[in-house]
C-alpha positions as CSV (number, residue, x, y, z in Angstrom):
1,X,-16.9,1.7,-20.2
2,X,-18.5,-1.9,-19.2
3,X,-17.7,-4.7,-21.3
4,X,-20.7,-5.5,-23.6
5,X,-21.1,-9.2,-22.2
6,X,-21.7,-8.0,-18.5
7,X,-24.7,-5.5,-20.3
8,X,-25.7,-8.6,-22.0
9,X,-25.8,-11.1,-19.7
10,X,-27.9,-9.0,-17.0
11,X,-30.4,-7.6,-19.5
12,X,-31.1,-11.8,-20.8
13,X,-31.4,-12.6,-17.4
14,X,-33.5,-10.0,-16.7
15,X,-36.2,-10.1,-19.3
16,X,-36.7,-13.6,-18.7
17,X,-37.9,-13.5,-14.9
18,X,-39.9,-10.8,-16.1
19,X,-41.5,-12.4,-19.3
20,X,-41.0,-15.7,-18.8
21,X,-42.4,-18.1,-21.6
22,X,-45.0,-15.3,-22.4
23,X,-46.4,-11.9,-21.6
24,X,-49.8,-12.9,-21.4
25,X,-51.2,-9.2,-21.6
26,X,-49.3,-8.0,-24.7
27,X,-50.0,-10.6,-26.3
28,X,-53.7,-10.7,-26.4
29,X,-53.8,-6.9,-26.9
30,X,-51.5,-6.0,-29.5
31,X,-51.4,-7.0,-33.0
32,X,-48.1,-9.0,-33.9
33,X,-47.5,-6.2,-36.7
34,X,-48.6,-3.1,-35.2
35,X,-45.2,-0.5,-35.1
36,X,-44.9,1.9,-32.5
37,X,-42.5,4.9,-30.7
38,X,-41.5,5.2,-27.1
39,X,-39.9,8.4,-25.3
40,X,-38.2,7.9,-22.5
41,X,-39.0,11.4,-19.8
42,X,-36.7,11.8,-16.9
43,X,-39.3,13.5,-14.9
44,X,-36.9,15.0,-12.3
45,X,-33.1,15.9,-12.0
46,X,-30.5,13.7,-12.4
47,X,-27.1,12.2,-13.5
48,X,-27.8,9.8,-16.5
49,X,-26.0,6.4,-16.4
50,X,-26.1,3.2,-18.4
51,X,-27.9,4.6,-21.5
52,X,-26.7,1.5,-22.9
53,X,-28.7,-1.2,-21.3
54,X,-32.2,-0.4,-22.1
55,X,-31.3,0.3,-25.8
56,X,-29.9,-3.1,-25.2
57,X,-32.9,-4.3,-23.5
58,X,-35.3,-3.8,-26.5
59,X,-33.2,-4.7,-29.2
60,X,-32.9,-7.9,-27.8
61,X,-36.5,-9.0,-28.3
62,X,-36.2,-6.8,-31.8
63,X,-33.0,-6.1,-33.3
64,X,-35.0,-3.4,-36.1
65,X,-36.0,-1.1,-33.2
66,X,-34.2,2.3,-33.3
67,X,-32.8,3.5,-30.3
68,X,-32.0,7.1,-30.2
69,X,-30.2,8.5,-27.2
70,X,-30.3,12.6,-26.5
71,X,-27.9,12.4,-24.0
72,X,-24.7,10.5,-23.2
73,X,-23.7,8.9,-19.6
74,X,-22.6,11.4,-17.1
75,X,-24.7,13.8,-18.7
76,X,-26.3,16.2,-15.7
77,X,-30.0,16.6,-16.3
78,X,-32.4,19.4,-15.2
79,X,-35.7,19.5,-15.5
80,X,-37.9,23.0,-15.3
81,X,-39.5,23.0,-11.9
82,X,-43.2,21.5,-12.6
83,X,-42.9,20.7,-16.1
84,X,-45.5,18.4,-17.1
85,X,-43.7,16.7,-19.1
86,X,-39.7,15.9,-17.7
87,X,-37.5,16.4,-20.1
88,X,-36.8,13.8,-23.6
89,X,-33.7,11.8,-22.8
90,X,-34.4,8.9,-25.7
91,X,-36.5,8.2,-28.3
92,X,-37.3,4.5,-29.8
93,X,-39.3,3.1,-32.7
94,X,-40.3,-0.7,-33.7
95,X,-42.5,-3.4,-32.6
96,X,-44.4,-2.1,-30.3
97,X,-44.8,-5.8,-28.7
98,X,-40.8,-5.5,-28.4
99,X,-41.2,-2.5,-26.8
100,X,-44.0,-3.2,-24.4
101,X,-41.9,-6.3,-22.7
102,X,-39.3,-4.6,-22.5
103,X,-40.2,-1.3,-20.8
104,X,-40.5,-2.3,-17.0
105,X,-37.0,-4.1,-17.4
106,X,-35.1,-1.3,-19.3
107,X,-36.8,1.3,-16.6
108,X,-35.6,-0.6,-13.5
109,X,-32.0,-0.3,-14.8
110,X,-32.0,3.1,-16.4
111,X,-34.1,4.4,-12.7
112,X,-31.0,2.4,-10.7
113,X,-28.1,3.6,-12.6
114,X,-29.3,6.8,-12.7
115,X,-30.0,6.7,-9.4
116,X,-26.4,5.8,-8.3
117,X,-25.2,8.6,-10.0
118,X,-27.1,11.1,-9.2
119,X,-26.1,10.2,-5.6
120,X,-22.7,10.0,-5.9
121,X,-22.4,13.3,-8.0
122,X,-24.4,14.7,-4.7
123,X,-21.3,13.2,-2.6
124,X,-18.9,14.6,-4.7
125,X,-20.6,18.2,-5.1
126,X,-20.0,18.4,-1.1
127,X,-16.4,18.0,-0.5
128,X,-15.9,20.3,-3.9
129,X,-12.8,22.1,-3.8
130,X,-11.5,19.6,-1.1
131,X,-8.5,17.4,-2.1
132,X,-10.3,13.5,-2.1
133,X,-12.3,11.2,-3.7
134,X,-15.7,9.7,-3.0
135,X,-15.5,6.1,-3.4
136,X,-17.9,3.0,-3.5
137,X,-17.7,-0.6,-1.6
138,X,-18.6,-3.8,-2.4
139,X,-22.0,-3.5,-1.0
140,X,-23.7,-3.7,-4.8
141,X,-26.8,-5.6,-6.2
142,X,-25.3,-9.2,-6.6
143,X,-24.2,-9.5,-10.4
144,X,-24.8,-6.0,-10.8
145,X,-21.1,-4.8,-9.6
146,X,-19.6,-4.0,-12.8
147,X,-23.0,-1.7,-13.8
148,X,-23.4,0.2,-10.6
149,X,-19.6,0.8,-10.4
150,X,-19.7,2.6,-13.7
151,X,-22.5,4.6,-12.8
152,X,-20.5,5.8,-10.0
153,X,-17.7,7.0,-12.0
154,X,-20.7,8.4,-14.4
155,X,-21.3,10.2,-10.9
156,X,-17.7,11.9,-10.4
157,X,-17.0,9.0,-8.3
158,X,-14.2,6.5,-8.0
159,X,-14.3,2.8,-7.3
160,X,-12.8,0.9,-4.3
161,X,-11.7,-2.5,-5.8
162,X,-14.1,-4.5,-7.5
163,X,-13.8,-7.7,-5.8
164,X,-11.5,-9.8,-3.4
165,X,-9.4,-10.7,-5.5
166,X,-8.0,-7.4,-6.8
167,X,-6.6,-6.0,-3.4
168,X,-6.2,-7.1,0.1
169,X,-8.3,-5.8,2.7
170,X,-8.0,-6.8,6.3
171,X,-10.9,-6.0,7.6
172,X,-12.3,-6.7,11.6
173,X,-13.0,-10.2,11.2
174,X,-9.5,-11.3,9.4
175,X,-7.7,-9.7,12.5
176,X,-9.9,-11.4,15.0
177,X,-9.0,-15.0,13.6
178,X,-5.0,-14.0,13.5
179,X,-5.1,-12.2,17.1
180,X,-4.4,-8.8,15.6
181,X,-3.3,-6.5,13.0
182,X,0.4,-7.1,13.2
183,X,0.3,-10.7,12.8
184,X,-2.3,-10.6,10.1
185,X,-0.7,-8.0,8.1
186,X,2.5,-10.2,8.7
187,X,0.4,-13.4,7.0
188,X,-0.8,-11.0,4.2
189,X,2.8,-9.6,3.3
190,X,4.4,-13.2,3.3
191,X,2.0,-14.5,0.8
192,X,0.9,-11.4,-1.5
193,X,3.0,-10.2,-4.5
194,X,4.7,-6.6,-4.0
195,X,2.9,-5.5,-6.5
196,X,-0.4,-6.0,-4.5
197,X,-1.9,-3.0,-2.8
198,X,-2.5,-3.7,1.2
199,X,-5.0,-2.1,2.9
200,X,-6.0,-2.3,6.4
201,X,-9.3,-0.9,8.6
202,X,-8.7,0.2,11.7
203,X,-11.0,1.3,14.5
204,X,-8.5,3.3,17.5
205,X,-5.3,5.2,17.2
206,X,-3.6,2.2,18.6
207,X,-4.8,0.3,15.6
208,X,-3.6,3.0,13.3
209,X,-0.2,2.5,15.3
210,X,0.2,-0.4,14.7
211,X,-0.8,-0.5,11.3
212,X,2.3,2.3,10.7
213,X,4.7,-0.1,12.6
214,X,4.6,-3.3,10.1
215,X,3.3,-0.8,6.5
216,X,0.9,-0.5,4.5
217,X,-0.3,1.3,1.2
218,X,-4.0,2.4,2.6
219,X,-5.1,2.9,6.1
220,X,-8.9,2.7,6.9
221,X,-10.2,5.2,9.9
222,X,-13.6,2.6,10.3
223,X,-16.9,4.5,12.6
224,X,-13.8,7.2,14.3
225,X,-15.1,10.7,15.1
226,X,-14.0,13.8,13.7
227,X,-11.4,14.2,16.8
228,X,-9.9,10.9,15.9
229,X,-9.9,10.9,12.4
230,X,-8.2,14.4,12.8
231,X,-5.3,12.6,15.3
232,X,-4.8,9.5,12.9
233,X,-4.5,11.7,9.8
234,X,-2.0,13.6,11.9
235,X,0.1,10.5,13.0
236,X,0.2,9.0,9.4
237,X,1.5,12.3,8.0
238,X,2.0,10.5,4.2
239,X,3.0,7.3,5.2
240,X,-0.4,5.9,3.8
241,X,-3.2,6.8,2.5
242,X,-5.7,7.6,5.0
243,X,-9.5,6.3,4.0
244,X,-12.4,7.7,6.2
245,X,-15.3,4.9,6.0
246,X,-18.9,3.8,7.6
247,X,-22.0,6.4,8.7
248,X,-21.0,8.6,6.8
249,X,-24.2,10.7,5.2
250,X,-24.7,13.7,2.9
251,X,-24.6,16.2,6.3
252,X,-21.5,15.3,7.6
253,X,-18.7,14.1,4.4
254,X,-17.3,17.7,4.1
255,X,-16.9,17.8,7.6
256,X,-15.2,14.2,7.4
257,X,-12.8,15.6,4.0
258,X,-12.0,18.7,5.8
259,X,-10.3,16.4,8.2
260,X,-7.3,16.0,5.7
261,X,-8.3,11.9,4.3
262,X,-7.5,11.6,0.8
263,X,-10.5,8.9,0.4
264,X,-14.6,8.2,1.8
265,X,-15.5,5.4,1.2
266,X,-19.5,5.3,0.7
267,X,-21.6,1.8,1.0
268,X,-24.8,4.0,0.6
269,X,-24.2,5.3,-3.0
270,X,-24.8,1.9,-4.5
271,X,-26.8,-0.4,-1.7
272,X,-29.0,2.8,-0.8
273,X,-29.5,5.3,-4.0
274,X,-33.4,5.7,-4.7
275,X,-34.2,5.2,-8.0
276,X,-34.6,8.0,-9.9
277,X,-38.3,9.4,-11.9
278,X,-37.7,8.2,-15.3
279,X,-40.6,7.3,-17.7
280,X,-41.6,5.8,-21.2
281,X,-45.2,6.3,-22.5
282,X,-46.2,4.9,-26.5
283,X,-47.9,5.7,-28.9
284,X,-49.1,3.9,-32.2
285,X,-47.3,4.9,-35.1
């Protein structure tokens, strides 16, 4: 689960860029007092994640509002194929100023969640019966990392690490300033604990050869065709564990796991997952 101060933080941040010191149109339509109820439609299949936040989102600007969930994270949803109406995922009741302010903002992170992982479950329902995981990167929304990470794992998916300072990765540009992968590897092992994993991205066979030569824990097969991939998983034979990264799309990942990698690594399940058709229409009560 995400800690409750990340949920917190974003969703106070959030409502005020959207409703700043007032929300001009609310205000001069609806009467301080008048109660009202909200349902909340996903109008298309999906993966549900971050149910939390918009609960979150209106009981911040009205802490009586009932927020009543039908489904839990990770839930998959389907709706009949042109249904008018989607199908009920939550159902809320209060001020219906509260609830007005805070629509767009619980939306856009119920849509984007839910989003992410419906995506990733995609990823992971096409190397089914395959032995590896579908991972993210770091390529999330700034200050969004912990949320879209958990919708990932909401999605089937696993997480890379979270930031840089929770595993080394030498990447292109590390081994460019140190003059190559043995003497940055080398640096790395001199001033990391043991207890650190090291992983390393390599782009030729020669790389991946000379990644074997000083050790590692993970070895990174970065942009390599399927012939390539195929050879480097054959030359690390359990030495490491091999991760198959970058264009990798929906057409070609089983293809890419049938190679033998035990991990994909997938920038586009966070910085590219459309957001998902989820609704909320009121009514007086």
């Amino acid at each position: 689960m995400y800690p409750y101060n990340v949920i917190r933080s974003a969703v106070i941040k959030a409502l005020e860029e959207d409703i700043g010191p007032k929300d001009i149109t609310t205000s001069a339509i609806v009467p301080e007092d008048l109660e009202a109820k909200g349902i909340i439609t996903a109008k298309e299949d999906l993966v549900l994640a971050g149910m939390r936040v918009p609960s979150e989102c209106f009981r911040t600007l009205d802490p009586e509002i009932i927020f009543k969930a039908r489904f839990r994270d990770g839930d998959s949803i389907k709706v009949a194929k042109g249904s008018p109406t989607g199908k009920i995922v939550a159902e809320i009741k209060g001020n219906a100023r509260a609830i007005l302010m805070a629509e767009r903002v619980a939306l856009n992170f119920l849509q984007r969640l839910s989003g992410i992982a419906t995506l990733t479950a995609e990823y992971v329902k096409r190397v089914k019966g395959l032995n590896v995981k579908i991972l993210d990167t770091r390529k999330t929304t700034p200050g969004l990392r912990s949320l879209e990470k958990y919708a990932v794992r909401m999605g089937g998916g696993f997480n890379h690490r979270f930031g840089l300072y929770d595993a080394v990765l030498v990447k292109d540009n590390h081994i460019a300033l140190s003059g190559s992968i043995r003497k940055a590897l080398e640096k790395v092992k001199k001033e990391t604990s043991h207890t650190t994993k090291i992983e390393v991205e390599t782009k030729s066979i020669k790389e991946v050869k000379d990644a074997l030569t000083v050790g590692v824990d993970i070895i990174m097969l970065d942009n390599m065709d399927l012939e390539t991939i195929r050879k480097a998983v054959k030359m690390i034979k359990g030495k490491a564990l091999v991760e198959a990264s970058g264009n990798i799309n929906l057409d070609n990942v089983r293809k890419i796991a049938e190679t033998g990698v035990d991990l994909i690594s997938i920038g586009a399940i966070t910085h590219s997952a459309p957001a998902v058709d989820i609704s909320l229409e009121i009514e007086r009560l």
